[in-house]
PQR file with spaces between the fields and no chain letter, atoms N, CA, C, O and H, PARSE charges and radii, in Angstrom:
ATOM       1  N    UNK     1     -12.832  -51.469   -4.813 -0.4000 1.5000
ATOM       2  CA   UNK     1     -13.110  -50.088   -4.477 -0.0000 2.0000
ATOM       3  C    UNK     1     -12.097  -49.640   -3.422  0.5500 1.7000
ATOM       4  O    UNK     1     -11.682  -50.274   -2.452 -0.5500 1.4000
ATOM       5  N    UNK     2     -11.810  -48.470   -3.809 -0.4000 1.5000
ATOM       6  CA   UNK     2     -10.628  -47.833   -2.816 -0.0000 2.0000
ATOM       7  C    UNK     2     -11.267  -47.937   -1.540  0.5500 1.7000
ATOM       8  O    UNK     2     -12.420  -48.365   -1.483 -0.5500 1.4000
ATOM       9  H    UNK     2     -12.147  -47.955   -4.597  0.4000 1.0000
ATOM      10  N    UNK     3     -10.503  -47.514   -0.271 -0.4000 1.5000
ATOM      11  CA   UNK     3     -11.306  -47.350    0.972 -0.0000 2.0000
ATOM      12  C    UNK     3     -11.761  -45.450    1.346  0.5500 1.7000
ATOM      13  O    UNK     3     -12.430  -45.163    2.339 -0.5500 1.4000
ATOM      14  H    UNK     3      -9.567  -47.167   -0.317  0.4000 1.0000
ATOM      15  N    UNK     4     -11.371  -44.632    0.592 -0.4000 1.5000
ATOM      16  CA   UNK     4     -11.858  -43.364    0.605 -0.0000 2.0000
ATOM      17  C    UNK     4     -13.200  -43.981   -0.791  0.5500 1.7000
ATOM      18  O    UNK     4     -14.136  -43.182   -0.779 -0.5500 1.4000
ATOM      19  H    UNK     4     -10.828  -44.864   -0.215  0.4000 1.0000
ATOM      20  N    UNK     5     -13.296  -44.464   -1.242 -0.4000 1.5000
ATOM      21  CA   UNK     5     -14.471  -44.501   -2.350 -0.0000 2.0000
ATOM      22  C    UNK     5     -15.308  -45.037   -1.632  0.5500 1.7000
ATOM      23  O    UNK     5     -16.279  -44.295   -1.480 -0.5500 1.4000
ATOM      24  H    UNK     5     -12.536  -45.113   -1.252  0.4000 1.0000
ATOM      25  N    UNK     6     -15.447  -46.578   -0.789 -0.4000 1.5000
ATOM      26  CA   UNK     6     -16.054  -46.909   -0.074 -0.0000 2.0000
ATOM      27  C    UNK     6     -16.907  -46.136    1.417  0.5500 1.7000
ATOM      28  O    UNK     6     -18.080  -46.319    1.741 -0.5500 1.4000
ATOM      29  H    UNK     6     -14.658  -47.181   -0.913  0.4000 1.0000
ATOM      30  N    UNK     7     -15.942  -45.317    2.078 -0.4000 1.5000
ATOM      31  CA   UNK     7     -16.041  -44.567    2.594 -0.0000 2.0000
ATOM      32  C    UNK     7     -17.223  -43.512    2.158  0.5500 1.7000
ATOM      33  O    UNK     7     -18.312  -43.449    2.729 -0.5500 1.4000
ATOM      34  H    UNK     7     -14.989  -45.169    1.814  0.4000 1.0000
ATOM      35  N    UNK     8     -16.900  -42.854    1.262 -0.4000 1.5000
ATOM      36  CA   UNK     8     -18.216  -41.739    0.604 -0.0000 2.0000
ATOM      37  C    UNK     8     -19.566  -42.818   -0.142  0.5500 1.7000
ATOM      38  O    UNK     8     -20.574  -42.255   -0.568 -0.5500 1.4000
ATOM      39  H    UNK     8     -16.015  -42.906    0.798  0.4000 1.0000
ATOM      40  N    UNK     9     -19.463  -44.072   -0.212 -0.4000 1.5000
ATOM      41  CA   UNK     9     -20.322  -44.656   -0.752 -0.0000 2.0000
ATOM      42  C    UNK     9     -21.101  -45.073    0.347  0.5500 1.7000
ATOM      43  O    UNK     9     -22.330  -45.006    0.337 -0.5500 1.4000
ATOM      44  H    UNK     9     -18.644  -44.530    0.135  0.4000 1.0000
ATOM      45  N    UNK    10     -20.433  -45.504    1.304 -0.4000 1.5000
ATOM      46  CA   UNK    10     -20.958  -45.494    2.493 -0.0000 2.0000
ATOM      47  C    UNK    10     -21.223  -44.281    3.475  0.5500 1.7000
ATOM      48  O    UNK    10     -21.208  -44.605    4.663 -0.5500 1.4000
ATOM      49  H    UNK    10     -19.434  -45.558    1.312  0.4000 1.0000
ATOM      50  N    UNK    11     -21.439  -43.078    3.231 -0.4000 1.5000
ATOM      51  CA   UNK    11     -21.781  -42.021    4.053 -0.0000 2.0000
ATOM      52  C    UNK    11     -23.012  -41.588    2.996  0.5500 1.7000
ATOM      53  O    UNK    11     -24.165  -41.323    3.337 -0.5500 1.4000
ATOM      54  H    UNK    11     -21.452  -42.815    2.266  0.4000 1.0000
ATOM      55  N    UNK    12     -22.652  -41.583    2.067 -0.4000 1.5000
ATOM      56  CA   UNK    12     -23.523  -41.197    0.537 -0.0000 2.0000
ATOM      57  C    UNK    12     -25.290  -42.312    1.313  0.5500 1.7000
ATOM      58  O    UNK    12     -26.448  -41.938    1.498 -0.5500 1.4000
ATOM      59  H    UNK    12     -21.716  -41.798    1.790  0.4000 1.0000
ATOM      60  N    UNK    13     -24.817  -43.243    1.465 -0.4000 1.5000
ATOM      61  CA   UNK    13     -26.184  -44.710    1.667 -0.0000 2.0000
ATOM      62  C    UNK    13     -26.494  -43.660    2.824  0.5500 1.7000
ATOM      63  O    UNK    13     -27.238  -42.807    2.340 -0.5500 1.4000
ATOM      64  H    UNK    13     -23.876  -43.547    1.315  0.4000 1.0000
ATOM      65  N    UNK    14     -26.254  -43.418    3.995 -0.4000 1.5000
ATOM      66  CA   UNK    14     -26.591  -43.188    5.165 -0.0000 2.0000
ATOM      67  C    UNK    14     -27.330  -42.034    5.115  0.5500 1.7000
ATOM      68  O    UNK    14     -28.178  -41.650    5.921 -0.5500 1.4000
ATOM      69  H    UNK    14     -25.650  -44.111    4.388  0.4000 1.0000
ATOM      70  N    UNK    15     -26.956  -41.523    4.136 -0.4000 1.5000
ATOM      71  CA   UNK    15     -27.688  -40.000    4.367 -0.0000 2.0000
ATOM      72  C    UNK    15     -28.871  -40.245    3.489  0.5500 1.7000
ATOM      73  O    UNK    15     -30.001  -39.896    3.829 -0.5500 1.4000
ATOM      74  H    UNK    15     -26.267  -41.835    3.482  0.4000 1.0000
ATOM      75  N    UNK    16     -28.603  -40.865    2.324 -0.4000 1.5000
ATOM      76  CA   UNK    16     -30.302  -41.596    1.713 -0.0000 2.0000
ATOM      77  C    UNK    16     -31.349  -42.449    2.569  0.5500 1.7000
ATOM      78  O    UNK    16     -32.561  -42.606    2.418 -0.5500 1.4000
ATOM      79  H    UNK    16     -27.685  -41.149    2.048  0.4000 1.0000
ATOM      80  N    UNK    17     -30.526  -42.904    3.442 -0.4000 1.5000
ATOM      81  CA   UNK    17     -31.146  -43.921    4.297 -0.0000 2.0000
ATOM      82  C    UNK    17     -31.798  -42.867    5.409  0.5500 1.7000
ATOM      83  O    UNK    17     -32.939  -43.170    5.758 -0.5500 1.4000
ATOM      84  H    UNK    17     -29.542  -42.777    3.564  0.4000 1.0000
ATOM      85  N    UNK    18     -31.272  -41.754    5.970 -0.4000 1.5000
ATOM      86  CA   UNK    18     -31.941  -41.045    7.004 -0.0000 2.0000
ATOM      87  C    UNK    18     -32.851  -40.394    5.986  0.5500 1.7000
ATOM      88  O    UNK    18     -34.066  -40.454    6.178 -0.5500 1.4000
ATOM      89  H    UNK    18     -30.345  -41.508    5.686  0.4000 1.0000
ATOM      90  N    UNK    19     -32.429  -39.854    5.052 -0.4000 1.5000
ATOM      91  CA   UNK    19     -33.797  -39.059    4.192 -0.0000 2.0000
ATOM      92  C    UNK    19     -34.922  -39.951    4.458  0.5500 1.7000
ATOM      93  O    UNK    19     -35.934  -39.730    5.123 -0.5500 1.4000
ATOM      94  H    UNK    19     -31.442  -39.806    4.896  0.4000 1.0000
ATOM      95  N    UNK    20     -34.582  -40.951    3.851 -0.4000 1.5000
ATOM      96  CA   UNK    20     -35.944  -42.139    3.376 -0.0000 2.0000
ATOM      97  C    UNK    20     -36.460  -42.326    4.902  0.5500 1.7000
ATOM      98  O    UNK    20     -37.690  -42.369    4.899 -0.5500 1.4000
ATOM      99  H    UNK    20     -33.760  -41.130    3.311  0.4000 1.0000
ATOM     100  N    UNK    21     -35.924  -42.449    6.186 -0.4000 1.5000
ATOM     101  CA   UNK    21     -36.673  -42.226    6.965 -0.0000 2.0000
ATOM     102  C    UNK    21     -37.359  -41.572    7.326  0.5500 1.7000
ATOM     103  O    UNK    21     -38.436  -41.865    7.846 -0.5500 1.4000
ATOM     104  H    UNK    21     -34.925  -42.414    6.189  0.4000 1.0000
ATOM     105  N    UNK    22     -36.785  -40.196    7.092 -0.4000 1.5000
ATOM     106  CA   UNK    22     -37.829  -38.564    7.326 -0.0000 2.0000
ATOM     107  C    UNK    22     -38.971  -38.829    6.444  0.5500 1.7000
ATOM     108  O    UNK    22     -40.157  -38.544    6.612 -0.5500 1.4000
ATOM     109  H    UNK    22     -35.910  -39.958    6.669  0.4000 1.0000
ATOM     110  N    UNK    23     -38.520  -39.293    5.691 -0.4000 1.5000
ATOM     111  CA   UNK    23     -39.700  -39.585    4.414 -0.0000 2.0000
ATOM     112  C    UNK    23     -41.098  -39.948    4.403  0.5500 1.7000
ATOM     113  O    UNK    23     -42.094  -39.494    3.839 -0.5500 1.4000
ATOM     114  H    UNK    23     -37.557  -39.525    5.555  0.4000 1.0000
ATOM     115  N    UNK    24     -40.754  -41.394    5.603 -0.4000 1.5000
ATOM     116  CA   UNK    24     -41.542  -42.491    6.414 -0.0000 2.0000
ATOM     117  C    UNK    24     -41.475  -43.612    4.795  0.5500 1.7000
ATOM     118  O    UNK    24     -42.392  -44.031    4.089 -0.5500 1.4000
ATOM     119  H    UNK    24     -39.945  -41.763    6.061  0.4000 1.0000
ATOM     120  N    UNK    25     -40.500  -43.726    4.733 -0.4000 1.5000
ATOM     121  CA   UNK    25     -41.057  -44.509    2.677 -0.0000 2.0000
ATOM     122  C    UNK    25     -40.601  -46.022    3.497  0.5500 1.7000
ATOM     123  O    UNK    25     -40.588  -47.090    2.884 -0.5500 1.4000
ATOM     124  H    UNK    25     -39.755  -43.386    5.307  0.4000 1.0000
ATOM     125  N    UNK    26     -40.368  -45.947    4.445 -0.4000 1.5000
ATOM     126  CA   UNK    26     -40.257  -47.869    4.667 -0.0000 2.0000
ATOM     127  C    UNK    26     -39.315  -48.630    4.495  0.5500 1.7000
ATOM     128  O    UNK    26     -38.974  -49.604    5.167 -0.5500 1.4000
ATOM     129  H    UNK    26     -40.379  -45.080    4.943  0.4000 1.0000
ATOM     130  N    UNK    27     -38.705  -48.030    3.235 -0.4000 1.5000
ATOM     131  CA   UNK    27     -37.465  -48.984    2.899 -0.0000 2.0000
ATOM     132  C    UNK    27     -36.561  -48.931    3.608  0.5500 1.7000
ATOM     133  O    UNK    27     -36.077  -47.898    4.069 -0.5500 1.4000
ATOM     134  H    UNK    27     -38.983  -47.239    2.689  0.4000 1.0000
ATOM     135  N    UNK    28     -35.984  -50.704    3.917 -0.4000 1.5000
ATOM     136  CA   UNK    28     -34.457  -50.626    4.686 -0.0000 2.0000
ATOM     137  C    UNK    28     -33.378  -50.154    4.226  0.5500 1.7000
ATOM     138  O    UNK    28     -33.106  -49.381    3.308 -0.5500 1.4000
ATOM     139  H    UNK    28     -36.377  -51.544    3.543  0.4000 1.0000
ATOM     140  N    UNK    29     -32.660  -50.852    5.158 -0.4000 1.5000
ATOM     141  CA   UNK    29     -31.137  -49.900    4.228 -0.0000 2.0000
ATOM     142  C    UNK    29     -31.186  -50.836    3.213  0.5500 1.7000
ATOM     143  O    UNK    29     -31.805  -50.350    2.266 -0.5500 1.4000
ATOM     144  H    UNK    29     -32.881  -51.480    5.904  0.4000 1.0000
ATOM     145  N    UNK    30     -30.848  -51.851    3.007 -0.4000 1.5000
ATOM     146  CA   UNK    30     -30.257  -52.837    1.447 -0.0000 2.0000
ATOM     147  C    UNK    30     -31.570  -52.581    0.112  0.5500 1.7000
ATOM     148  O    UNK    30     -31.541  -52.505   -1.116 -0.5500 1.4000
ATOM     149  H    UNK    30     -30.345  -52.246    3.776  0.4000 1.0000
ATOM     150  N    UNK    31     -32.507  -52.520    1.039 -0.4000 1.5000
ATOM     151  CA   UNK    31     -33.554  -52.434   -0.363 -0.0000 2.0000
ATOM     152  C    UNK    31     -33.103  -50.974   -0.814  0.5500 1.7000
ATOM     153  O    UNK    31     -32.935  -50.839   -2.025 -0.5500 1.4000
ATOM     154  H    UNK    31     -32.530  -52.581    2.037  0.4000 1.0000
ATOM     155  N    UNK    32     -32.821  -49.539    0.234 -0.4000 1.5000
ATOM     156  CA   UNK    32     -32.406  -48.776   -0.349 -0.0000 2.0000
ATOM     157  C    UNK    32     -30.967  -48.494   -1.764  0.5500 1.7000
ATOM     158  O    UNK    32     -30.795  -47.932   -2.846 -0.5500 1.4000
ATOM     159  H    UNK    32     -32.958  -49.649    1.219  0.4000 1.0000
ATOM     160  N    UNK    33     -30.169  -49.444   -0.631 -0.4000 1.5000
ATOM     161  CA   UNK    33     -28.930  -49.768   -1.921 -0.0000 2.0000
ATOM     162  C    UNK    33     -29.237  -50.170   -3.008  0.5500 1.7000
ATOM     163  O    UNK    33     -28.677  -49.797   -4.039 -0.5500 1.4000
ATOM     164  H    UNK    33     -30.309  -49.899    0.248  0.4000 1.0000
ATOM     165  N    UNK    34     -30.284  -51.089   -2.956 -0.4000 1.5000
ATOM     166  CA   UNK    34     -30.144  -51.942   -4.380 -0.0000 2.0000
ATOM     167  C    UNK    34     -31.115  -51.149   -5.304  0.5500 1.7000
ATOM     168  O    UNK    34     -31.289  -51.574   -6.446 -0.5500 1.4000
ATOM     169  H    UNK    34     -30.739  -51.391   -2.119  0.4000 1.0000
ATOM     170  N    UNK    35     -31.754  -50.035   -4.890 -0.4000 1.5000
ATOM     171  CA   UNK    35     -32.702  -48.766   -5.351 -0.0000 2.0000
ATOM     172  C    UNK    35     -31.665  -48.075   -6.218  0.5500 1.7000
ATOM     173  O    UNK    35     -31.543  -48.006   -7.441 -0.5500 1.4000
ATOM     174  H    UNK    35     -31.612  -49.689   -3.963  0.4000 1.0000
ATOM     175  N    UNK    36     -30.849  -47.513   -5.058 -0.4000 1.5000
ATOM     176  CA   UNK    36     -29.666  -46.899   -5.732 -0.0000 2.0000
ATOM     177  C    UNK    36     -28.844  -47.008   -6.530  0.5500 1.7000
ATOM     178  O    UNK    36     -28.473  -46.034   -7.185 -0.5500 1.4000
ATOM     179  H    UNK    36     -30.947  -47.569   -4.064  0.4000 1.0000
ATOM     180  N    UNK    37     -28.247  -48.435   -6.722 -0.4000 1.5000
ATOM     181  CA   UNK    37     -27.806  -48.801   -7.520 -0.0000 2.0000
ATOM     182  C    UNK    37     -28.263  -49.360   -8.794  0.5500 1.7000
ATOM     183  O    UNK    37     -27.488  -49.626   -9.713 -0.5500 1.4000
ATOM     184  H    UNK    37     -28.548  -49.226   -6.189  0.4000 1.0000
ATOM     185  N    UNK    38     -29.578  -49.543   -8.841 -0.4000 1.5000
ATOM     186  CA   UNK    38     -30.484  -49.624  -10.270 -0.0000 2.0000
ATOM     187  C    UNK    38     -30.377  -48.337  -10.758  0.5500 1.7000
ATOM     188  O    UNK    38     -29.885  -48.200  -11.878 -0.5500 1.4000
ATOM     189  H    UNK    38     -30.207  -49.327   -8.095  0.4000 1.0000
ATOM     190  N    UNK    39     -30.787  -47.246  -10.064 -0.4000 1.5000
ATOM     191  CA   UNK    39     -30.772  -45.901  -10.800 -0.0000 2.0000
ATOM     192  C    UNK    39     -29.250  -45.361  -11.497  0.5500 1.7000
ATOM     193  O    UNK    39     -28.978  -44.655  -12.468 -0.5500 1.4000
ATOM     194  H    UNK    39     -31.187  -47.358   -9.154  0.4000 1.0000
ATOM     195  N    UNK    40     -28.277  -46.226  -10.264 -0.4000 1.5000
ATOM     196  CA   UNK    40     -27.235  -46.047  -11.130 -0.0000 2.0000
ATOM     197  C    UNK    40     -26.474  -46.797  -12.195  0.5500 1.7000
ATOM     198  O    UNK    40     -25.366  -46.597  -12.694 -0.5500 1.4000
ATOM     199  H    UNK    40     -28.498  -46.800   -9.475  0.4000 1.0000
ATOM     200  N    UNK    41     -27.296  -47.620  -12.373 -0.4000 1.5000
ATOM     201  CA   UNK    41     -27.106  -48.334  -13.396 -0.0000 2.0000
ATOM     202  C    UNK    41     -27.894  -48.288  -15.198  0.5500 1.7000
ATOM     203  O    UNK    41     -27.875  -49.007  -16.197 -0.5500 1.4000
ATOM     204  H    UNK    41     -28.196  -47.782  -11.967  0.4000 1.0000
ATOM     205  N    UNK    42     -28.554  -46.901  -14.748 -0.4000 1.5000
ATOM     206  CA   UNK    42     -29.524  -46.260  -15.453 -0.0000 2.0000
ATOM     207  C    UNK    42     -31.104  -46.307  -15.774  0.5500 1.7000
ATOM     208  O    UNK    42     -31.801  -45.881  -16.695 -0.5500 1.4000
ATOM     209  H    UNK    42     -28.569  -46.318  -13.936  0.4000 1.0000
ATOM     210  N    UNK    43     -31.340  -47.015  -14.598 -0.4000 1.5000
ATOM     211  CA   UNK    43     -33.152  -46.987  -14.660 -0.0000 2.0000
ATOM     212  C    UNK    43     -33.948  -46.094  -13.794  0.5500 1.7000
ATOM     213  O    UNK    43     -33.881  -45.661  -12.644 -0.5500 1.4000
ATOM     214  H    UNK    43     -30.774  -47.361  -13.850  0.4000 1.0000
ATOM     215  N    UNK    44     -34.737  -45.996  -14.830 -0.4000 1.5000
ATOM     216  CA   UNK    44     -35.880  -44.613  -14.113 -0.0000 2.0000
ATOM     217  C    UNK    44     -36.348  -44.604  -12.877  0.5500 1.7000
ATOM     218  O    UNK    44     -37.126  -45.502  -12.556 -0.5500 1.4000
ATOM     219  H    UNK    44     -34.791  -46.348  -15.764  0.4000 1.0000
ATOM     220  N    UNK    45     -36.071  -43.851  -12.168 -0.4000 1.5000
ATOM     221  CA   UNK    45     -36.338  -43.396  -10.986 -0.0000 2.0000
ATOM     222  C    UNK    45     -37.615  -43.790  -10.475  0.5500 1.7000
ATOM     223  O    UNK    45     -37.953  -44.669   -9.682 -0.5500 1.4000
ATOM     224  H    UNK    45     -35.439  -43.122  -12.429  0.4000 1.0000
ATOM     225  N    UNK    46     -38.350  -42.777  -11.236 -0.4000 1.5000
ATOM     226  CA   UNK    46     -39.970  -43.211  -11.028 -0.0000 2.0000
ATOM     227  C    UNK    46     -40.468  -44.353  -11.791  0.5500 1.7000
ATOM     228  O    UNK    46     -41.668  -44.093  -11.879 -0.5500 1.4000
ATOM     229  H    UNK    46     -38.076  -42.063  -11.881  0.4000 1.0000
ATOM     230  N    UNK    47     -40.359  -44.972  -12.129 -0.4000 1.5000
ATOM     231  CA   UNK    47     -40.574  -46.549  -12.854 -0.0000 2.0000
ATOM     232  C    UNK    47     -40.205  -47.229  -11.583  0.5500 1.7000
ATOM     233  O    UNK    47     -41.067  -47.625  -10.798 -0.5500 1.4000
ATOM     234  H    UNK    47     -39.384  -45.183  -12.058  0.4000 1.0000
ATOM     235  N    UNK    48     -38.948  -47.363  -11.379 -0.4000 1.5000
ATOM     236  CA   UNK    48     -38.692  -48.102   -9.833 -0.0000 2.0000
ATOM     237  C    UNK    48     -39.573  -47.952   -8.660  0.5500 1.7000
ATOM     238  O    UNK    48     -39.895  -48.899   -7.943 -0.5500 1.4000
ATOM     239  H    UNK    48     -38.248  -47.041  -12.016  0.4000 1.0000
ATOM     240  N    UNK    49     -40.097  -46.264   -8.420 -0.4000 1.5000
ATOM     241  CA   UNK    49     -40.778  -46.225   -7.581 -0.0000 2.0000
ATOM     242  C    UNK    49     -42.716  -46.449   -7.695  0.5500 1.7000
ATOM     243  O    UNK    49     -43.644  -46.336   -6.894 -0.5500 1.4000
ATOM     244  H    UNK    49     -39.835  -45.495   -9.002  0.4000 1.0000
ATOM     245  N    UNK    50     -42.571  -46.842   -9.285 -0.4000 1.5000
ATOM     246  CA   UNK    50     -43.663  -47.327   -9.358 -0.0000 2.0000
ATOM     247  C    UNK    50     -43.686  -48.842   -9.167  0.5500 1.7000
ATOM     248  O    UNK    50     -44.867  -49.139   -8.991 -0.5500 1.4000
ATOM     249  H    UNK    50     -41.818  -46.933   -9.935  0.4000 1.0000
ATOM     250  N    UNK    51     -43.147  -49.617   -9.133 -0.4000 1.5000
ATOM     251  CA   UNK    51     -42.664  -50.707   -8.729 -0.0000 2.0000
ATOM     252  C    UNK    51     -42.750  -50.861   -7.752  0.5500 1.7000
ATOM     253  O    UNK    51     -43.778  -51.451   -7.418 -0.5500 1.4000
ATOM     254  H    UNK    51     -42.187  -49.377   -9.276  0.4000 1.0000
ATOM     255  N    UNK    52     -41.811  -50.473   -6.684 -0.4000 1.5000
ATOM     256  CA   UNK    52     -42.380  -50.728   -5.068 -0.0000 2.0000
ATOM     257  C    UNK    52     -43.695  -50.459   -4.785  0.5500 1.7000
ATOM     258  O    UNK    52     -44.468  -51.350   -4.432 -0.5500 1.4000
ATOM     259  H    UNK    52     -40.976  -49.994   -6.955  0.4000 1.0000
ATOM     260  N    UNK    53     -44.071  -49.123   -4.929 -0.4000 1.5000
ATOM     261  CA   UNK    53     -45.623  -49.234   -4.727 -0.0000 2.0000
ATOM     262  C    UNK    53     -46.376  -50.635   -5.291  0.5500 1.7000
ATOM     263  O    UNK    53     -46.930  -51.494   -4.604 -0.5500 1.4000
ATOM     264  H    UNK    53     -43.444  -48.399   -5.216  0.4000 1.0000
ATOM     265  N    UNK    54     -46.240  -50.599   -6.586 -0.4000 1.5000
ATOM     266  CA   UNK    54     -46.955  -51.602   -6.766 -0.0000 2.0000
ATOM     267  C    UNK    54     -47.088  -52.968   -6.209  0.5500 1.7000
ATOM     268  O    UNK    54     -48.185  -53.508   -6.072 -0.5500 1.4000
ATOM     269  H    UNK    54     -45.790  -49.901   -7.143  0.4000 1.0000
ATOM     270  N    UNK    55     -45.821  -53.592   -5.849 -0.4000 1.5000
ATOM     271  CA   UNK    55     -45.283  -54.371   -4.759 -0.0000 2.0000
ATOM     272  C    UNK    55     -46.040  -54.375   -3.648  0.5500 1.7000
ATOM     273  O    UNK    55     -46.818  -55.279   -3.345 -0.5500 1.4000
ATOM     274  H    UNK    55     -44.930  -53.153   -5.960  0.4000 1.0000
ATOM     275  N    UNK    56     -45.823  -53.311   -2.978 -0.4000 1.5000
ATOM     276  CA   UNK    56     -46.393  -53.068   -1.828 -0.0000 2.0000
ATOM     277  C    UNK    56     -48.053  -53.123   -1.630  0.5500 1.7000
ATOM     278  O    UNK    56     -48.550  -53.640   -0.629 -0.5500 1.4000
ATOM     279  H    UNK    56     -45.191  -52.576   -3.224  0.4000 1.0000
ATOM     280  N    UNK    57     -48.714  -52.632   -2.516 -0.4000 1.5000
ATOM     281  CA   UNK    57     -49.698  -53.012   -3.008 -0.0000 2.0000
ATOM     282  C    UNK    57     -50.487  -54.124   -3.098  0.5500 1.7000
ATOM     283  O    UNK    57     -51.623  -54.302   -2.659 -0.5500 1.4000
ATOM     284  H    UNK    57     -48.310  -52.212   -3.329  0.4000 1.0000
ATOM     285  N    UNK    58     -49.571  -55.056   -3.880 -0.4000 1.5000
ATOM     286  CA   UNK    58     -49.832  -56.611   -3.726 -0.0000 2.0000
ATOM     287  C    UNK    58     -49.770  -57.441   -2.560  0.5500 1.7000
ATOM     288  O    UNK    58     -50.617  -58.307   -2.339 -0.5500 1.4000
ATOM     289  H    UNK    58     -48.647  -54.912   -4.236  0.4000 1.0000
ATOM     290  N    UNK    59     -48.841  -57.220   -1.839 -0.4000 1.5000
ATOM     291  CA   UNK    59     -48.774  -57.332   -0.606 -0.0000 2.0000
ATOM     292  C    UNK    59     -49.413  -57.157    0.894  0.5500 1.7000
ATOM     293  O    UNK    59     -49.433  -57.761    1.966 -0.5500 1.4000
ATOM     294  H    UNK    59     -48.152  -56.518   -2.018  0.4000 1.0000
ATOM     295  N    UNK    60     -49.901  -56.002    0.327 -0.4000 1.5000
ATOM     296  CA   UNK    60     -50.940  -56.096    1.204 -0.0000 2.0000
ATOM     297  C    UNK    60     -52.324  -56.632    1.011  0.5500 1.7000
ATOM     298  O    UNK    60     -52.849  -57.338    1.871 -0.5500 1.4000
ATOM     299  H    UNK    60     -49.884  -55.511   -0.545  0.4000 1.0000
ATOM     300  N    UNK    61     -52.983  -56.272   -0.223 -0.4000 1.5000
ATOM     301  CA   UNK    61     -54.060  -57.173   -0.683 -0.0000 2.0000
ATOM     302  C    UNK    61     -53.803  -58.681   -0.306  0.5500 1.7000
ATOM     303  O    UNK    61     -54.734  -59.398    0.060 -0.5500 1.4000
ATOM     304  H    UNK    61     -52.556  -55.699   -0.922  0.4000 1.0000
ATOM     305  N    UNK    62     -52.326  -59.202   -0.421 -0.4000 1.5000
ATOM     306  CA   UNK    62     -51.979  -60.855   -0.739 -0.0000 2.0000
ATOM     307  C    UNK    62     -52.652  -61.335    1.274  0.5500 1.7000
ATOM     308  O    UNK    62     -53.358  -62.157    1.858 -0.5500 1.4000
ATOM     309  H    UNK    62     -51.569  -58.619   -0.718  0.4000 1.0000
ATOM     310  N    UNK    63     -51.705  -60.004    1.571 -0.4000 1.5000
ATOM     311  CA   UNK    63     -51.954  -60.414    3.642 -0.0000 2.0000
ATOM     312  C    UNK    63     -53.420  -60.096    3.884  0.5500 1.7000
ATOM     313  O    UNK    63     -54.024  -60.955    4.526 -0.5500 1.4000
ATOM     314  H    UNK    63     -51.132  -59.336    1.096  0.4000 1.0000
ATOM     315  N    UNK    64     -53.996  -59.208    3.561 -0.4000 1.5000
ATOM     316  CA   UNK    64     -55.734  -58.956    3.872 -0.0000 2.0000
ATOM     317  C    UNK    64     -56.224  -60.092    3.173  0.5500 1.7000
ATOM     318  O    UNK    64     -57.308  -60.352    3.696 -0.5500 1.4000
ATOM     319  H    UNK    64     -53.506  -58.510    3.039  0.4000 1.0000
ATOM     320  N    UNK    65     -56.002  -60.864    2.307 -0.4000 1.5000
ATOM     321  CA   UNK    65     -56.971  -61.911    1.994 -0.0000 2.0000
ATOM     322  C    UNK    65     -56.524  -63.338    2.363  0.5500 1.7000
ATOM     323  O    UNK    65     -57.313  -64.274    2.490 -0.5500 1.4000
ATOM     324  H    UNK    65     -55.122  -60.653    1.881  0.4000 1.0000
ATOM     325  N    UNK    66     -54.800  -63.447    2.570 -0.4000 1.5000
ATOM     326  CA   UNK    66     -55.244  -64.154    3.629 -0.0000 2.0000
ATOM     327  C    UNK    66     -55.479  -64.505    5.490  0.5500 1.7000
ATOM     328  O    UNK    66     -55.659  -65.559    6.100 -0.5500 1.4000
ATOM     329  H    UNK    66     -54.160  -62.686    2.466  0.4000 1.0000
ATOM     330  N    UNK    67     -55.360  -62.977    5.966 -0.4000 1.5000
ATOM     331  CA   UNK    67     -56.246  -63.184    7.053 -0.0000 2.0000
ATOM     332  C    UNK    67     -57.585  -63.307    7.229  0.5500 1.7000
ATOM     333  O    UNK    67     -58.101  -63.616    8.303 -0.5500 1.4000
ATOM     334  H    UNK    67     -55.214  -62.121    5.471  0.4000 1.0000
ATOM     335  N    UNK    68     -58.340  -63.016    5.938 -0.4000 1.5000
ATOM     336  CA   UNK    68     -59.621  -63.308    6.245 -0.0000 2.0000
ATOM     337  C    UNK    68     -59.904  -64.945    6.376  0.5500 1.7000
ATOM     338  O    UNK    68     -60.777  -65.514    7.031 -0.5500 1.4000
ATOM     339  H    UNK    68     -57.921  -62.765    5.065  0.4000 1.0000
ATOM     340  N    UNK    69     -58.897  -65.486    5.553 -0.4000 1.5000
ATOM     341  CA   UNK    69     -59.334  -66.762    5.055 -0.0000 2.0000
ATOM     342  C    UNK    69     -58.870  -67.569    6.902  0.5500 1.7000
ATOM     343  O    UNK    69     -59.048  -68.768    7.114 -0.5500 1.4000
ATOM     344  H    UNK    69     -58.188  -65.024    5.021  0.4000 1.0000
């Protein structure tokens, strides 16, 4: 990658990355990249973001059951 391509690819992340903060959506920066770059690799947007939820989801059920234990 050129260094002006890199450059806008990297200002391009940052400004997704401050959105997603305004957002409060959680994700770091790399989980954001690798978001981004699935979609640009042509997968559905909302499929992905049904995915993290769902993830997230599990995850927390997985930690509430085992702090009870």
């Amino acid at each position: 990658m050129d260094p002006e391509a890199a450059k806008t690819a990297r200002e391009s992340l940052d400004l997704a990355f401050h959105m997603s903060n305004i957002l409060d959506t959680g994700l770091d920066r790399h989980t954001l990249s690798v978001l981004i770059a699935l979609c640009d690799m042509g997968l559905n947007p909302e499929a992905l973001a049904a995915v993290v939820k769902e993830l997230r989801r599990e995850a927390s059920s997985s930690s509430l059951t085992n702090n009870a234990s």
